[in-house]
N, C-alpha and C positions, 0 to 999 in steps of 0.2 A: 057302488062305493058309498060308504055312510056319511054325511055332514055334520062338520063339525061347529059347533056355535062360539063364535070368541064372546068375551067380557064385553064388547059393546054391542053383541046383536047380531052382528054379521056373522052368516053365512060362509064355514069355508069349505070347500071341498079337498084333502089332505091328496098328498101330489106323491107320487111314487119317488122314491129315494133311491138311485141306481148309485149314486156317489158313497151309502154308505154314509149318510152326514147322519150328526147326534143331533138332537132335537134339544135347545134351552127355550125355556117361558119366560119371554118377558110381558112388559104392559100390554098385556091384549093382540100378540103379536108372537107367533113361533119364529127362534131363530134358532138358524142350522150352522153346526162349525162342524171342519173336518177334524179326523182323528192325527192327523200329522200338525197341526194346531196344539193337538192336547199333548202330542209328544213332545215338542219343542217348548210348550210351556213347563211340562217336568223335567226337562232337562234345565232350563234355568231355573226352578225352584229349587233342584239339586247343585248347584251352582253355588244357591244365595243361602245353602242350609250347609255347606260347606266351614271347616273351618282349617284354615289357615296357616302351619307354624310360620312364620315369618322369620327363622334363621336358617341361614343357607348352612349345609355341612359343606365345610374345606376339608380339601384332604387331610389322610393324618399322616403328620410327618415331625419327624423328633431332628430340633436343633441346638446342639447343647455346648457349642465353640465358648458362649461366653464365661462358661462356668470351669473349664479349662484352660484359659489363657487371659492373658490382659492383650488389652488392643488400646494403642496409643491413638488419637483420632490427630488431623492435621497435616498442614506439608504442601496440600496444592496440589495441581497436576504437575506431576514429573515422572520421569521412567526410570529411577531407580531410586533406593535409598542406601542410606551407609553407616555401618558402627564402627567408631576409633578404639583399635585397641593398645596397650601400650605394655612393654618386656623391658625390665631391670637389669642393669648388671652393672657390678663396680668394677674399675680396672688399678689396678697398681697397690700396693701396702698387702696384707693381708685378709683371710675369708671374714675377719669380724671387724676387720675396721679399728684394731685396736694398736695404737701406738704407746712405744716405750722404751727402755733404754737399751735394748737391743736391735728398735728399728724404728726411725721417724717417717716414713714412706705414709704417705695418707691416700688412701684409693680415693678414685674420681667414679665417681655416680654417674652412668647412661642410662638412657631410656631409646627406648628401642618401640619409633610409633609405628602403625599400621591402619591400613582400613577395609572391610572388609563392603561387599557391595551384592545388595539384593534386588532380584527384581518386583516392580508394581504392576499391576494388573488393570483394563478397565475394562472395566461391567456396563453394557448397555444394552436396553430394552426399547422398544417404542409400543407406545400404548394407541393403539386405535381405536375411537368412535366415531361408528359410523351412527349417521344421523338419526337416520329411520329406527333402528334398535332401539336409540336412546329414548326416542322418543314414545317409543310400545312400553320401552320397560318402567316409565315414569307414570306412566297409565296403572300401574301396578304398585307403585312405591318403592321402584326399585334404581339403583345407580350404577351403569353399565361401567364407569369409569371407576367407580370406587372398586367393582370386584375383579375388574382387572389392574388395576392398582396392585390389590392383598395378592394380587396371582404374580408382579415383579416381587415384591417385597420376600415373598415367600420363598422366589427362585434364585434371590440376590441371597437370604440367609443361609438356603443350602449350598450354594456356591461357598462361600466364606467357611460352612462346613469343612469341605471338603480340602477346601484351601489350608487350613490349620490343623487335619488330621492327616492329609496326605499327600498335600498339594496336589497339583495338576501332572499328572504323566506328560502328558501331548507337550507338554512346555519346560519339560525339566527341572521340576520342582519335588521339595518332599516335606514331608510334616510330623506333629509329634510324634505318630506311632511308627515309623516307616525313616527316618532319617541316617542317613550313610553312615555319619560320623557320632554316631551312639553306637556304644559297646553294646554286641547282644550274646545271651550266655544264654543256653540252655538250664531248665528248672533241675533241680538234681531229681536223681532216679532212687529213690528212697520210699516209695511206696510201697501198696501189696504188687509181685510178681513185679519190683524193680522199676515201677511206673513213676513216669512224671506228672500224673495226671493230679491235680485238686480231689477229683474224688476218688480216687486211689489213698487219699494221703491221711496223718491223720492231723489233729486241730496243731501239734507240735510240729509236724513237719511242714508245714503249711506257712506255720509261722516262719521256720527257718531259712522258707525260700525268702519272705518278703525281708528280713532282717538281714540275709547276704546279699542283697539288693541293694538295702539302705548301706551297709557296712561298705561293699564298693565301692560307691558313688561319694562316700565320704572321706572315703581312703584316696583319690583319684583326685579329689577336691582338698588335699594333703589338711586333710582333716579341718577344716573350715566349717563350722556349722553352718553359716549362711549357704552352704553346699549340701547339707545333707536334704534330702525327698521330703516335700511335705505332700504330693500327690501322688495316688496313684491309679491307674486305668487299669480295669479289666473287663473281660466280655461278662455278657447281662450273665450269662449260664451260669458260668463260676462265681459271679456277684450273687449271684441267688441262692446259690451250693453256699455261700458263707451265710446269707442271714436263716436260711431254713433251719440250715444245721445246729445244733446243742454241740455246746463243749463237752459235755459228759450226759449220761443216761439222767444220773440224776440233779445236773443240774438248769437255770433258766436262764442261764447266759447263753447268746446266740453268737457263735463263731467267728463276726464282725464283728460285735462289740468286745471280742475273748484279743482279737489282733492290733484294733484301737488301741488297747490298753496298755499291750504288754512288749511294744514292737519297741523298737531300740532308739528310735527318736522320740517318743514318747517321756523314754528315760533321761533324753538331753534336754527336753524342756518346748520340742516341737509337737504341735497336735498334727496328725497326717490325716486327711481327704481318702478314704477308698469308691470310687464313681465306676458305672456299670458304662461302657463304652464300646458299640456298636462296631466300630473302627477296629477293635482292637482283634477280631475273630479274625484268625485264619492271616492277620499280619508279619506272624514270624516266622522261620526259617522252614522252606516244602511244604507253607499253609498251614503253620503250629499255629492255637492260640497265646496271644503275648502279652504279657505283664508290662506297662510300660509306669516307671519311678520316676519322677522328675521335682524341680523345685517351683513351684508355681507363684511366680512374682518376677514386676517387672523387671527387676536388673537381672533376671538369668533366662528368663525367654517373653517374647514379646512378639507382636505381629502391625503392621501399621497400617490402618486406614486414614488415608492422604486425603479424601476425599468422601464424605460420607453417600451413601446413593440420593439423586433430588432429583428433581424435574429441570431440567436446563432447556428448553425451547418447544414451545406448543406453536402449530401451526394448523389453518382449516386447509385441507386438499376438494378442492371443487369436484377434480375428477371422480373422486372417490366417495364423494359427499359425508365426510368423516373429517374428525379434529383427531390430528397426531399428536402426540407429547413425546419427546426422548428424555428418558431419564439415562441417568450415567453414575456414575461413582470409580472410587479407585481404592486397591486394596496392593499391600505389600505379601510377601511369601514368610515365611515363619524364620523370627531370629534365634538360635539356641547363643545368647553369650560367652556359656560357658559347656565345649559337650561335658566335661567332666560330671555333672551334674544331673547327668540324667544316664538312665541304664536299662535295657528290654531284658525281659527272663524267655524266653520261648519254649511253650509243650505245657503249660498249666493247664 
């Protein structure tokens, strides 16, 4: 075996490599590293050549309660809330109240109170950190609390969804689209082959359903305009089927701006809301899709949160080497003031 001569002189005789080691030169001196060395170091160079988004994707999830309803905030913890409502009628003289020399009889004025009674709801989560996570994910720039935080928040907004479009079954509740005491009409059968359907229909009869809707509700609300629909709900499908569509071949009006314009509160001085409404599919009568007309503002429907959601008691549990937090909140069920005011079309 041949000698090898290093940088100072010396003599070496090179040594058999059973291990497979790599040979580096340093100062006058052979050093040997293994290959699993070389692989752990590329794999942290791959590591440190990484780059990073630093936003987490949340689920995607669509909450759209507030843009349909008003919600009163305040109240406190309680289990129920209540709206006074009050009935007219005069007794004695005649129907207008009018005396004269055929009758001095002056009617006497009642009121006639009531009140009606809803129930509140509480919401509660508890948020667990445990230690050990907390403290890997901080090593990273990360906050185990915050994103289980956005994971109540997010559970507590689709709750309230659900609460104001349909309430809770399990608890005997109901909500915009789905309410006992709203008149539901079937859309007329005026299409091609007799159909109730939107895209069966054409830009005129379309209109005719929403304006027997309004015309109802306003008829019902003995013609009150504070009564007449400035909302209305319908599924994304048929919201889509209006804005695609042209009013005519050759014109550049789209469908929903053709029924904005020309719909019959429009003409009384109300602008009317048309919104695409997930809820509203498969809501009315055998799983029709449903039209829901209503007046959106607080004196004709309303819903109450008593209690906004917070963090009401954090505690460390030894056992479990984690900080608990319970957050809570409280919500009411959906007021309609007035049903007259509101009206479903079912089969659109």
């Amino acid at each position: 075996m041949s000698k090898m001569i290093t940088r100072d002189g010396m003599s070496v005789t090179p040594m058999a490599n059973p291990q497979g080691l790599s040979a580096l030169r340093g100062k006058g001196k052979a050093i040997y590293t293994g290959d699993a060395a070389l692989d752990s170091g590329m794999a942290f160079l791959l590591g440190e050549l990484e780059k990073q988004d630093p936003k987490i994707r949340e689920p995607l999830s669509a909450v759209t309660w507030p843009r349909d309803i008003v919600s009163k905030t305040g109240g406190g913890w309680v289990e129920f809330t209540s709206m006074m409502n009050v009935g007219y009628a005069s007794v004695g003289g005649n129907a207008n109240g009018i005396i004269g020399g055929q009758t001095n009889a002056i009617p006497v004025m009642q009121a006639d109170l009531g009140k009606d009674m809803f129930k509140v709801f509480t919401f509660a989560h508890v948020l667990k950190v445990p230690f050990i996570d907390q403290a890997k994910l901080q090593q990273i720039g990360r906050s185990l609390p915050e994103l289980l935080e956005q994971g109540i928040q997010l559970n507590y907004q689709k709750a309230l969804d659900q609460n104001v479009y349909t309430g809770y079954k399990e608890l005997g509740t109901e909500g915009i689209v789905n309410h006992s005491q709203i008149t539901a009409t079937s859309a007329a059968a005026t299409g091609s082959s007799s159909s109730t359907l939107w895209k069966n229909k054409t830009a005129d009869q379309i209109l005719d359903d929403i304006n027997q809707a309004i015309t109802d509700t306003w008829i019902a609300a003995e013609y009150d305009l504070s009564g007449m629909p400035n909302h209305i709900l319908i599924p994304p499908e048929q919201y889509a089927l209006l804005v695609s569509r042209k009013v005519s071949e050759a014109g550049n009006v789209s469908l929903l701006t053709y029924l904005l314009e020309n719909n019959i509160a429009k003409n009384q001085g109300i602008e009317i809301s048309i919104q695409p409404c997930r809820w509203c599919i498969g809501a009315g009568t055998s799983g029709k899709d449903r039209m829901v007309v209503y007046v959106n503002e607080e004196r004709m429907l309303y819903f109450d949160i008593t209690v906004p959601l917070a963090r009401v008691i954090t505690q460390p549990s030894v056992t479990d080497m984690a900080y608990l937090t319970a957050y809570a909140g409280q919500h009411g069920e959906v007021k309609f003031a007035y049903y007259e005011t509101a009206r479903y079309v079912d089969g659109i």
